[in-house]
C-alpha positions in Angstrom: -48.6 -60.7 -7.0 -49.6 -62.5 -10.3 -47.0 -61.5 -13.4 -49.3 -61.2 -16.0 -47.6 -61.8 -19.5 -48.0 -58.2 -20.5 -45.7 -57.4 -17.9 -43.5 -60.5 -18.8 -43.1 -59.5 -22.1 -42.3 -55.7 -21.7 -39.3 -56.5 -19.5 -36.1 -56.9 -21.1 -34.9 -60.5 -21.8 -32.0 -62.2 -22.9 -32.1 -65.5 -24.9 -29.2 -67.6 -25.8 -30.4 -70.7 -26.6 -32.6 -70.0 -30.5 -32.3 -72.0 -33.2 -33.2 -70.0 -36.9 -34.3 -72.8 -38.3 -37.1 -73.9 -35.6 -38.5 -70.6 -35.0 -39.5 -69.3 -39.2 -42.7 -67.7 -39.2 -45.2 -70.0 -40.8 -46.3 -67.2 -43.4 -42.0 -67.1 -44.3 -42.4 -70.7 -45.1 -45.0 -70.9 -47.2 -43.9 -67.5 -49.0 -40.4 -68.7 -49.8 -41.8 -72.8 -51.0 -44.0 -70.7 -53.8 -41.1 -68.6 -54.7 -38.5 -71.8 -54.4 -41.3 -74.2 -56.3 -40.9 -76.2 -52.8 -44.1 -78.2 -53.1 -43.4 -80.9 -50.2 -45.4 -78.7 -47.6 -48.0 -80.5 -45.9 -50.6 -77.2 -46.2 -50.6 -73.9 -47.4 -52.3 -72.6 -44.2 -50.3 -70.6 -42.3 -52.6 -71.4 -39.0 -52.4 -75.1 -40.5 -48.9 -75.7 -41.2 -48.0 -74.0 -37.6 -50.3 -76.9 -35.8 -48.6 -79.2 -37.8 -45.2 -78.6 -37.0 -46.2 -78.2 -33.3 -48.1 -81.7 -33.7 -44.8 -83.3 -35.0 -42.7 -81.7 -32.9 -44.5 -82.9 -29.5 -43.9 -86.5 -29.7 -41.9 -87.1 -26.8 -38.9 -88.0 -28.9 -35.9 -85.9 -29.9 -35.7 -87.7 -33.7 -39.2 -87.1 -33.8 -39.1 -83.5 -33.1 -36.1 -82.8 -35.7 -38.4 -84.3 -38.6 -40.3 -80.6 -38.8 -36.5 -79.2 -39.6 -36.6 -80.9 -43.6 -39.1 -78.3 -44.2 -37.8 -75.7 -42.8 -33.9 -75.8 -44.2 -35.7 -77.2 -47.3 -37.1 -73.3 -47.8 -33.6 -71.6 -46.3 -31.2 -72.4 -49.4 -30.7 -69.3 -50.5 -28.7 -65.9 -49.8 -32.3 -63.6 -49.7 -34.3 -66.7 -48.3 -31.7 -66.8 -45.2 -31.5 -63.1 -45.0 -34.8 -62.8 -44.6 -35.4 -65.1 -42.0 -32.9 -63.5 -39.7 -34.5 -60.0 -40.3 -37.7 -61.9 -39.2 -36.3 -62.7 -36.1 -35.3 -59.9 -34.8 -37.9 -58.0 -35.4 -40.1 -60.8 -33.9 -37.4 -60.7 -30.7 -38.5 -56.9 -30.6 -42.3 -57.6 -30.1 -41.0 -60.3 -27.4 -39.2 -57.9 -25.8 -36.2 -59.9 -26.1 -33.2 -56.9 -25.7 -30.1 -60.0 -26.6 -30.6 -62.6 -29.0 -28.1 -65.4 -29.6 -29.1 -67.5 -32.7 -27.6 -70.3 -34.6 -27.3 -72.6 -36.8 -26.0 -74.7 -39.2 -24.8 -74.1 -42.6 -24.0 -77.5 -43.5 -27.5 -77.5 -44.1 -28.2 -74.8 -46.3 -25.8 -75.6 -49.1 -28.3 -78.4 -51.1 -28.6 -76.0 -53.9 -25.4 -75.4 -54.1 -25.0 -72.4 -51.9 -21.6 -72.4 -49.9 -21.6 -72.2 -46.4 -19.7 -68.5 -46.3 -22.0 -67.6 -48.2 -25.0 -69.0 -46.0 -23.3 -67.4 -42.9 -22.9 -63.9 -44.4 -26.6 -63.8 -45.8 -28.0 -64.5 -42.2 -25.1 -61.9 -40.6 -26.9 -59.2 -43.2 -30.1 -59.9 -42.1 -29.3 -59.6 -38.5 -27.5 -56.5 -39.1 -30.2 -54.7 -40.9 -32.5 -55.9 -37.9 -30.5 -54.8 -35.4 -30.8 -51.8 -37.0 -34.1 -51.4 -37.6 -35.4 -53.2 -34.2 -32.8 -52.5 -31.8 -32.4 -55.8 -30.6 -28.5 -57.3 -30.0 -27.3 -60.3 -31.3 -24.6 -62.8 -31.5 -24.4 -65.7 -34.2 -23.3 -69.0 -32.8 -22.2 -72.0 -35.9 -23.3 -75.3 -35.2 -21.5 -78.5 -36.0 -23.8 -81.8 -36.3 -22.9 -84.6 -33.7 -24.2 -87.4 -36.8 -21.5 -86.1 -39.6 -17.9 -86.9 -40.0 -15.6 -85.1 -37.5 -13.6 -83.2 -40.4 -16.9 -81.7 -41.3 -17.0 -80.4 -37.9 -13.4 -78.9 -38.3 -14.8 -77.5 -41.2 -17.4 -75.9 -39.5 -15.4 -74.6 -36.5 -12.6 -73.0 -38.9 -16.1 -71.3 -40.8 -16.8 -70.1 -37.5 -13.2 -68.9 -36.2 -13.2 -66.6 -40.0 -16.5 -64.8 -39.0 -15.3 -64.5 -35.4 -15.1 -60.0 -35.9 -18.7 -60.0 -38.3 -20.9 -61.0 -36.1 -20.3 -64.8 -34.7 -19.5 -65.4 -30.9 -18.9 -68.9 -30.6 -19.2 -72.6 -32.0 -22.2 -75.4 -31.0 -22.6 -79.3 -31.7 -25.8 -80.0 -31.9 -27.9 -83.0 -33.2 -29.2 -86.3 -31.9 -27.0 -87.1 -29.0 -27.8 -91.4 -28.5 -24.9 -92.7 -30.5 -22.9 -89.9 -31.3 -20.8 -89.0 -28.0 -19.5 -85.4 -28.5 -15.8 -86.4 -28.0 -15.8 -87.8 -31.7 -15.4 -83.9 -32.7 -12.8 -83.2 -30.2 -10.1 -82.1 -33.1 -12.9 -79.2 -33.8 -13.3 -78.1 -29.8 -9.4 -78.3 -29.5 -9.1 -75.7 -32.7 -11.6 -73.6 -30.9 -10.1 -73.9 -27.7 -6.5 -72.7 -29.3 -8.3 -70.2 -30.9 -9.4 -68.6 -27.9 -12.7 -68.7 -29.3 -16.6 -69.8 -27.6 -17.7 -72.8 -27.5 -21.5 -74.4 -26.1 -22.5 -77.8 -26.7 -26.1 -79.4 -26.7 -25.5 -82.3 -24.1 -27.8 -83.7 -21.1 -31.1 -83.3 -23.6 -31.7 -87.2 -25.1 -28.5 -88.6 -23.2 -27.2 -89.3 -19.5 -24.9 -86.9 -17.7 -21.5 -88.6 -19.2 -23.0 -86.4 -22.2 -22.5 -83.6 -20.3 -19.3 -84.5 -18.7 -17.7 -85.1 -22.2 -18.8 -81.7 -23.6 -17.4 -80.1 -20.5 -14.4 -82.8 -20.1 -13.6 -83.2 -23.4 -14.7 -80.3 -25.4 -14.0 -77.2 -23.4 -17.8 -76.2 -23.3 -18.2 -73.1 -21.9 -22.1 -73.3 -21.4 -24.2 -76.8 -21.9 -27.6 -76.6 -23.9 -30.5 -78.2 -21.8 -28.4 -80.4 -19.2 -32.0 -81.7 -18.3 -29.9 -84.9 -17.1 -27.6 -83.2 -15.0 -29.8 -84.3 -12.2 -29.0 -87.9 -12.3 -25.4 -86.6 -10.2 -27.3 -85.4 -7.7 -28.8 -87.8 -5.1 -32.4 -86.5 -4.6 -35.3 -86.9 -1.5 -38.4 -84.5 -1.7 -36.8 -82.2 -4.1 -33.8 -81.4 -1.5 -30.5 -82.2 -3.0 -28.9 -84.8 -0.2 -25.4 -84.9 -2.1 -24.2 -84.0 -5.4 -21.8 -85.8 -7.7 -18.5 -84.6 -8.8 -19.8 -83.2 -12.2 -22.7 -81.6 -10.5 -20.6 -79.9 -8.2 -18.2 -78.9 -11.3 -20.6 -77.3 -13.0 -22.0 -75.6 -10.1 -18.8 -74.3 -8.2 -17.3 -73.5 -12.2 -20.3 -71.3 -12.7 -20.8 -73.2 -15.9 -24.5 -72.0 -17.7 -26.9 -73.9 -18.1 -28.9 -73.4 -21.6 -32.6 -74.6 -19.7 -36.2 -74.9 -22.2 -38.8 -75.8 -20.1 -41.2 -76.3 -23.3 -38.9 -78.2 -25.6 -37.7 -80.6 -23.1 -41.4 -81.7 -22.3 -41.8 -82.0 -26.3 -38.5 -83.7 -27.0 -39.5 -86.3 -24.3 -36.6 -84.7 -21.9 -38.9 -84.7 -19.1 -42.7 -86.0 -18.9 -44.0 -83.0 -17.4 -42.8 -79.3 -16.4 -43.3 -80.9 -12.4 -40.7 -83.2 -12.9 -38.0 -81.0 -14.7 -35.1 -80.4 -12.5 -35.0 -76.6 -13.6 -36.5 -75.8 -10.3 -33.9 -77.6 -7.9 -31.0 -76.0 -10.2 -32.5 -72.8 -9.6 -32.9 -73.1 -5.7 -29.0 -74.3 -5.8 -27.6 -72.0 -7.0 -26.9 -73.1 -10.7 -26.3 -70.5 -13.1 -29.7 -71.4 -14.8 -30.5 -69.0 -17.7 -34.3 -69.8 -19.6 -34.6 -70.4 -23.3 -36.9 -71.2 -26.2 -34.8 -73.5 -28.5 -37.1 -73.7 -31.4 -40.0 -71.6 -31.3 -42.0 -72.6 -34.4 -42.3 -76.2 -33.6 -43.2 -75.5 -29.7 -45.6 -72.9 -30.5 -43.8 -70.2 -27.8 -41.7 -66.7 -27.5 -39.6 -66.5 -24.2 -42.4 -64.7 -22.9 -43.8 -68.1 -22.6 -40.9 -69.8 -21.0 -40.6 -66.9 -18.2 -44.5 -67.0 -17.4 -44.0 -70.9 -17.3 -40.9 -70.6 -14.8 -42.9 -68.1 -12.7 -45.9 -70.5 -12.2 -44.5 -73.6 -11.8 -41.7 -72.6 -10.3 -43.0 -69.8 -7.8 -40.4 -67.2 -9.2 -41.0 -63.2 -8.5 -39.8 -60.4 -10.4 -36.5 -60.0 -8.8 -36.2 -63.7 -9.6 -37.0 -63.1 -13.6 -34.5 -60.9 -13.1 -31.2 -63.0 -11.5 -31.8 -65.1 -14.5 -31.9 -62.6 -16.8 -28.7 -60.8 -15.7 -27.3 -64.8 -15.4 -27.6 -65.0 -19.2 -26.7 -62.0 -19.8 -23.2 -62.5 -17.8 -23.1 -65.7 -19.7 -23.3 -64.5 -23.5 -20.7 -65.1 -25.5 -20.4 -61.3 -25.6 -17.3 -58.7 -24.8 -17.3 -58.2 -20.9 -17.8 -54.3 -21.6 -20.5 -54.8 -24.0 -22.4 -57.6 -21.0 -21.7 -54.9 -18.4 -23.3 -52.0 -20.2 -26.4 -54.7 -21.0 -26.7 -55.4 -17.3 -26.4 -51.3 -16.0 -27.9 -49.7 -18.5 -30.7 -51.9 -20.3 -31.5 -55.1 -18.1 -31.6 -53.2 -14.5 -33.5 -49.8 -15.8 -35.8 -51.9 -17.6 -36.9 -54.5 -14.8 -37.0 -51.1 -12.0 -39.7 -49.6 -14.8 -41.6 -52.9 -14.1 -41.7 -52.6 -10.7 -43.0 -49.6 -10.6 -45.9 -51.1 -12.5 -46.2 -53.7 -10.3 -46.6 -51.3 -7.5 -49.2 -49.3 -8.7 -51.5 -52.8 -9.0 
């Protein structure tokens, strides 16, 4: 039976793979450039200015997609501005039924007015707080560190995150343009998380080969990889069936290591040329931990809602499907095992029996 996206978006989800600054409300934008005096925006349209970040942002290039971010971080440097915007979020996640959220980003960014980077990560943990508050809606702050800046920036960055580790952040990202800067350059950053005992994710496998992947695994301790679209060049593949997998592939699979997939994003970034040739579909039917994301939701125009109704066409994937990969990411967030159990039990597995019951009265 059809899932319509009603029913997709009233079911609990879980998304760990969100960046703040690609998913501002167009009407936040242009609110906080009038306030800031910010006057590079190409339109003071809301419906405008969200075509044209999706127009730039669907390119088929991953340098090309970042060039939306300058406007963007150029409106997020200050304490209220970045407050704001996080409140935003969750109370968008609310109307997307999102139950988990997992957000981050990077403050390195938000200091060009002076603004230190504590400061820009305790201005985003208020906002979230007051909209967990006010929406209900979970979430964990993940730091990220920018593959294209001096490692001892990076160290910087992973000590910021390490300090915040009992306010609200879960874990530590590098993220960036991956052709040219090989994650192992920030291994002195990963080995201080590692010590620390601390989370760590890395965006690898997106706009690079699979040695991304192995050196952010390998190298850097990742614990889950954003995208991995290239994982699939270790697998040897004939008419979709897997005839033999690497020895990274089979890593990853046998280490249960999550996979951070977005379906959209990787068609805009150029990861993929189409959503029938992304590998998604032959990590799901192997058994990967898959887990489905939005990555940046202004510039691809979507809400997870999106990304599960794309999975379930394309893909063929039922309810009790939707729901294996919910419960994946959920088992995978950089969360307290208590605090994933009671998700699973007694939000995630009520919520998807409620809409089965709906389905059954179609």
């Amino acid at each position: 039976m059809k899932l319509t996206k009603s029913l997709l978006r009233s079911i609990p989800k879980v998304l760990l793979h969100d960046h703040l600054d690609g998913g501002v409300r167009p009407e936040t934008i242009i609110g906080l450039a009038k306030e800031q005096k910010y006057t590079k925006l190409p339109t003071n349209d809301p419906g405008q200015l969200a075509e044209w970040f999706q127009r730039g942002a669907q390119r088929g290039s991953l340098p090309l997609f970042l060039e939306g971010f300058e406007h963007t971080c150029g409106v997020m440097q200050t304490e209220d501005a970045l407050e704001r915007i996080a409140y935003e979020t969750l109370e968008d996640m609310k109307k997307d039924g999102v139950v988990y959220l997992e957000s981050r980003f990077a403050p390195v960014f938000h200091t060009q007015k002076g603004l230190h980077m504590e400061s820009a990560v305790r201005a985003v943990l208020r906002g979230f707080e007051r909209g967990k508050k006010d929406f209900g809606v979970g979430y964990g702050l993940l730091i990220c560190a920018m593959r294209n800046m001096n490692p001892k920036v990076s160290q910087e960055v992973a000590e910021l995150a390490v300090d915040f580790r009992n306010q609200g952040v879960v874990g530590f990202d590098l993220a960036g343009e991956e052709g040219g800067y090989p994650p192992k350059k920030h291994v002195d950053a990963f080995h201080y998380i590692q010590r620390e005992n601390f989370n760590i994710t890395v965006h690898a496998g997106e706009a690079f080969g699979k040695e991304s992947i192995w050196q952010a695994i390998q190298w850097c301790g990742a614990h889950r990889i954003g995208h991995a679209t290239r994982l699939i060049e270790d697998m040897r593949v004939k008419d979709g069936q897997v005839l033999s997998m690497g020895t990274l592939a089979q890593y990853v699979l046998d280490k249960r290591i999550p996979l951070e997939i977005c379906l959209t994003s990787n068609i805009h970034t150029g990861a993929v040329k189409s959503i029938g040739e992304h590998p998604f579909g032959i990590y799901y039917r192997y058994k990967f931990r898959v887990t489905l994301n939005t990555d940046d939701r202004l510039m691809s125009g979507i809400t997870l809602t999106d990304e599960y109704q794309k999975a379930a066409e394309h893909f063929g994937l039922t309810l009790d499907e939707l729901e294996k990969i919910t419960i994946n990411a959920m088992k995978s967030a950089f969360l307290p095992y208590k605090q994933r159990i009671a998700y699973i039990y007694d939000v995630l597995k009520p919520g998807y029996a409620e809409a089965r019951k709906k389905l059954a009265k179609k």
